[in-house]
N, C-alpha and C positions, 0 to 999 in steps of 0.2 A: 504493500500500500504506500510506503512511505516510499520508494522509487516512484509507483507513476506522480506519486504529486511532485518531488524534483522533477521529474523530468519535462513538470507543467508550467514551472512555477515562472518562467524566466523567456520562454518563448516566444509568445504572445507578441503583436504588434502596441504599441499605447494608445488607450482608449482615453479619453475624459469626458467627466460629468462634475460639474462644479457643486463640491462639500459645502455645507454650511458650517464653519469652522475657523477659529481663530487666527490660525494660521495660512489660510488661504490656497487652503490645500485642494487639490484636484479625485474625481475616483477616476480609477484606473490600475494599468497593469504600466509600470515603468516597463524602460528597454536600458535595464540594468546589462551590460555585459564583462566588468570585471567587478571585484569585492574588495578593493585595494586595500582601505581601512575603513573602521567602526568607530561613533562614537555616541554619546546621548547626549541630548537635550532636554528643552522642555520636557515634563511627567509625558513619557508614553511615544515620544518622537525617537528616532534613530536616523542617526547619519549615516548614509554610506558612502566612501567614496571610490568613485569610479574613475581612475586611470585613464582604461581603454578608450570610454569615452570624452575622458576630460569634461566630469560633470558631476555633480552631488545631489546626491538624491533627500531629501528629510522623507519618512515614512511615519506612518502613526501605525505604531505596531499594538495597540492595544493594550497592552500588560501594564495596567494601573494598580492592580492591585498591592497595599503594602506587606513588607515580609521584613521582619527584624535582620535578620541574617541567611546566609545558607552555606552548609559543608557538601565542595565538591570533591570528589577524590574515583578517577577511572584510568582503571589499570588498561594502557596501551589503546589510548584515545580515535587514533591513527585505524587502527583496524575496526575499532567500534562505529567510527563513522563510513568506513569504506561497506563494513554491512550493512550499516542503513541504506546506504545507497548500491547496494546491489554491484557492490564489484571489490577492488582490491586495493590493499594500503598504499600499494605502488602509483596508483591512479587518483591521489587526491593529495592535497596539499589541504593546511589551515592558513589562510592569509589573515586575518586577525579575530579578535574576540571582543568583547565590551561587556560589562556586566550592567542591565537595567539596573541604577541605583535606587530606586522605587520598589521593584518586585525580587530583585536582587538575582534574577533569573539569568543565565549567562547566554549570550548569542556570539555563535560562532561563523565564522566566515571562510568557506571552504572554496579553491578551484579544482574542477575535475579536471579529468585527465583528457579531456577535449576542449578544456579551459573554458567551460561552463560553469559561470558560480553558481554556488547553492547558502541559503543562509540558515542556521538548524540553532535552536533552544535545544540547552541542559537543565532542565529542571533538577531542584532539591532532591528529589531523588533519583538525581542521576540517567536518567530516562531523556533520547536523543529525540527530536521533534523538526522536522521540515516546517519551516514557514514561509507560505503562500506569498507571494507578490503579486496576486492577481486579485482584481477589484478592490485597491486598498487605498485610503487618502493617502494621499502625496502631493510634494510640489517638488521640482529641481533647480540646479542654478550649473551654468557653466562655469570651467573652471577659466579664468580671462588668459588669452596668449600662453596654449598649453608650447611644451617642445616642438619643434619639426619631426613628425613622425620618421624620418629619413636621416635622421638623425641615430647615431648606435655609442653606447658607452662600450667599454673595453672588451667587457664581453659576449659583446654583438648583439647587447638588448635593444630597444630602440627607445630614448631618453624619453618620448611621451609617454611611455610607463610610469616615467617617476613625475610625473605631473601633479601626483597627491601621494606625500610618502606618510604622513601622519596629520591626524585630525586633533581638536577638542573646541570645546566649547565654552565660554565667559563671558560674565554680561551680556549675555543677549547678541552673541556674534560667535559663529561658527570660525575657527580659526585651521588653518590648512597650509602647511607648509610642503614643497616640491620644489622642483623643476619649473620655468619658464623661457619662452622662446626669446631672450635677450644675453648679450653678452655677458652680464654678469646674471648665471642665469637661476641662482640659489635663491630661493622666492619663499616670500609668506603673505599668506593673502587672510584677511579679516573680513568677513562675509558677512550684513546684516541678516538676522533672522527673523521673521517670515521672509522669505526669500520677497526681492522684488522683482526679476527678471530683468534686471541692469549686472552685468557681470562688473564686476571691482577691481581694478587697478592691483598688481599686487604690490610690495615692497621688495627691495632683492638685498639678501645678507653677503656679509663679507666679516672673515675671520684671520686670526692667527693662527695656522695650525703648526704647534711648536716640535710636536714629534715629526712633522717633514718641512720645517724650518721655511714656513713661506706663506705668504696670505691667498686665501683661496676663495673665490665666487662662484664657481659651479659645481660643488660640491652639496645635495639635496642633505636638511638637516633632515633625519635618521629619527627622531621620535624628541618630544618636548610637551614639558608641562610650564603652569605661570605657577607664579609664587610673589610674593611681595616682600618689600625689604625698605625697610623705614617710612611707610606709605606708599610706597612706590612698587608698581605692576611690573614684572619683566618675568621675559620669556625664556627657560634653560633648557637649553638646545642641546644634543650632541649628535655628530656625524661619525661616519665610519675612520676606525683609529683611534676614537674615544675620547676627545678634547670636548671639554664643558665650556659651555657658551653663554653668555646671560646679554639677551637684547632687551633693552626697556620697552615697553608697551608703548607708550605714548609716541616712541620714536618711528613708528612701523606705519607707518600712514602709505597710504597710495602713491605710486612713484617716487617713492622714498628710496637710498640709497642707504644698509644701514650697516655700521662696522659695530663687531659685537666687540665683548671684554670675556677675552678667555681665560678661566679661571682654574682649569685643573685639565691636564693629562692624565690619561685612565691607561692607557697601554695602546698599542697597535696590532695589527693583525686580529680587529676584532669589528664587528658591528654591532653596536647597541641595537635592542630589536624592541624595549619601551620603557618608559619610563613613568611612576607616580609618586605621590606623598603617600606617607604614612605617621601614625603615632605610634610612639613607644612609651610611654611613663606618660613624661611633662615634657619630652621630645620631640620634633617633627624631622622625619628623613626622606631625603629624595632616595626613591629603591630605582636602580634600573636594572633593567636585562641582556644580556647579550648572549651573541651565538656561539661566542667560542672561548670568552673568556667568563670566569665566574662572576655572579651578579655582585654589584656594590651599593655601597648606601653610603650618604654623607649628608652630615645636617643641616639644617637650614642655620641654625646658629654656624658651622662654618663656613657655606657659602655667606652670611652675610656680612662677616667680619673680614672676609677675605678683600682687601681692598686695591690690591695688588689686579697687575694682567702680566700673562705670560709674552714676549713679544722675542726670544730668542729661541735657538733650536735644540730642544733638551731630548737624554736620548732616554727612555723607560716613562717614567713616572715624574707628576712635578703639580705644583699649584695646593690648592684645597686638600686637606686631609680626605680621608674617604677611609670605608672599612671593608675589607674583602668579606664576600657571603659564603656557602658553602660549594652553592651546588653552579656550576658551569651550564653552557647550553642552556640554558630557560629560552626560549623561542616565542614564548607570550608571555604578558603579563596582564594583571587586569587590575583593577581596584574594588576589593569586595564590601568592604567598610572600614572607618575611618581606622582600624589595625587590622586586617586581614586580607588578602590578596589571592586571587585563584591565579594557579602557574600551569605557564604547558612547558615539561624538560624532555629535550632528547637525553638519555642516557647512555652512560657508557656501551654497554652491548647493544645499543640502538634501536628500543622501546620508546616510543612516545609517551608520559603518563600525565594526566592530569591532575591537580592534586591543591588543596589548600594550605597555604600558609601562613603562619601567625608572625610575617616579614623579619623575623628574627633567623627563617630555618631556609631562607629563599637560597 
């Protein structure tokens, strides 16, 4: 059952019928065709974004209902969902996750193996669920001066992929960092929500990356959350190689040019794959993830005393204290509640597993 509805869910041409709804949302069946990244909004909205199309989708997924908490934990995640959909662990990838902060219910973001996304709910008890895109409010917004599809990074991808590398949301503006078809082409775009069908100008970053001793603009930041620091909003970044970035908020405006303050070398040969806050006691810790080195965490009291930027070429480790976590490979991460975090880890002998953690055990 749960194959023929993937295999329904995404086909479809888009239909609309104008919702009555706050948001100015449409019904219909989007023409979702990648699942790049996940995030939440307003109670019951989900963001998706779409790459392939250079386009973001808001969805009203219904799931309003409140849930204090929820314990995930599924041994070899990877083949659970390749059964649901009626084939093999070989032929599915997870391209990201989100956890509704309302029902706390977790949505995962799968491509198949003919690069058909599919998007599936883990419920509290652990139970895999296909969700429909078909007849659902929605609105979208494109993403403005994605890459030139004709365009290929190193290893022969083609740069309009990375046109939306990570999402979130604040104050009432979807926020989307990627790729853009400009010279300096390292971009963050700030998107009002309700969408208005005006595409937004984005901003394009520029850094020091001290572990290859050189300032770089086309390098897509890799995953970022806001945080505040003596009243003030800004945005901590990190790209592949692992250099921490803090751009200010207010600086990020439309056609803006904007050089960050980089605060910490994390190591190379690694890509962060996300990053959140968490509490610990009377602590707050930025947790991130990556794919090949082990996850770290470092406080907000030390990024914000840190007042220093790195600006020469250091070789290992440098900036911001940080504290090594245990487990390497974390490939997702989510935010479960304000101390807990659901993780997806490859493991050593090469088991996908999913599992909850109290960010102490990440």
């Amino acid at each position: 059952m749960l194959q023929r509805v993937f295999l329904g869910i995404l086909l479809l041409s888009s239909t609309y019928r104008k919702a009555e709804n706050k948001y100015n949302f449409s019904k219909g069946t989007p023409e979702v065709k990648s699942m790049t990244a996940l995030a939440f909004g307003p109670s019951g909205v989900l963001f998706i974004g779409d790459s392939q199309s250079s386009s973001v989708f808001a969805v009203e997924v219904e799931d309003t209902k409140k849930a204090a908490s929820a314990q995930y934990d599924v041994k070899n995640i990877d083949v659970k969902i390749a059964e649901a959909l009626g084939t093999t662990k070989e032929n599915v990838s997870i391209t990201d996750m989100a956890v509704n902060p309302v029902s706390k219910k977790l949505y995962i973001a799968v491509k198949s193996g003919d690069g058909t996304p599919v998007l599936l709910t883990l419920s509290a008890n652990n139970e895999l669920k296909a969700v429909s895109l078909k007849n659902v409010n929605f609105s979208s917004t494109a993403v403005n001066n994605p890459p030139d599809a004709s365009k290929k990074d190193r290893q022969g991808r083609p740069l309009s992929l990375m046109s939306i590398s990570d999402m979130g949301f604040e104050d009432g503006k979807l926020l989307i960092s990627g790729l853009c078809n400009k010279e300096f082409s390292s971009s963050f775009r700030s998107v009002s929500f309700p969408f208005t069908g005006k595409a937004e100008e984005e901003a394009t970053l520029e850094l020091f990356h001290a572990n290859h001793g050189r300032f770089e603009t086309t390098s897509p930041v890799r995953t970022f959350a806001i945080t505040s620091i003596e009243g003030k909003k800004y945005v901590v970044a990190s790209y592949t190689c692992t250099p921490l970035v803090l751009f200010p908020m207010d600086e990020l405006k439309p056609g803006a040019h904007v050089k960050g303050r980089t605060i910490a070398e994390m190591g190379n040969r690694n890509t962060p794959s996300d990053m959140i806050w968490l509490k610990d006691g009377d602590q707050t810790f930025l947790v991130m993830a990556n794919d090949n080195r082990p996850a770290f965490k470092v406080s907000h009291e030390e990024i914000a005393k840190f007042q220093g930027t790195l600006t020469e070429k250091v070789e290992g480790t440098a900036g911001t204290n940080f504290i090594i976590l245990p487990h390497e490979k974390v490939i997702q991460l989510a935010k479960l509640d304000e101390n807990k975090a659901v993780v997806i880890q490859k493991k050593t002998n090469g088991d996908i597993d999913l599992w909850t953690s109290d960010g102490k055990n990440i």
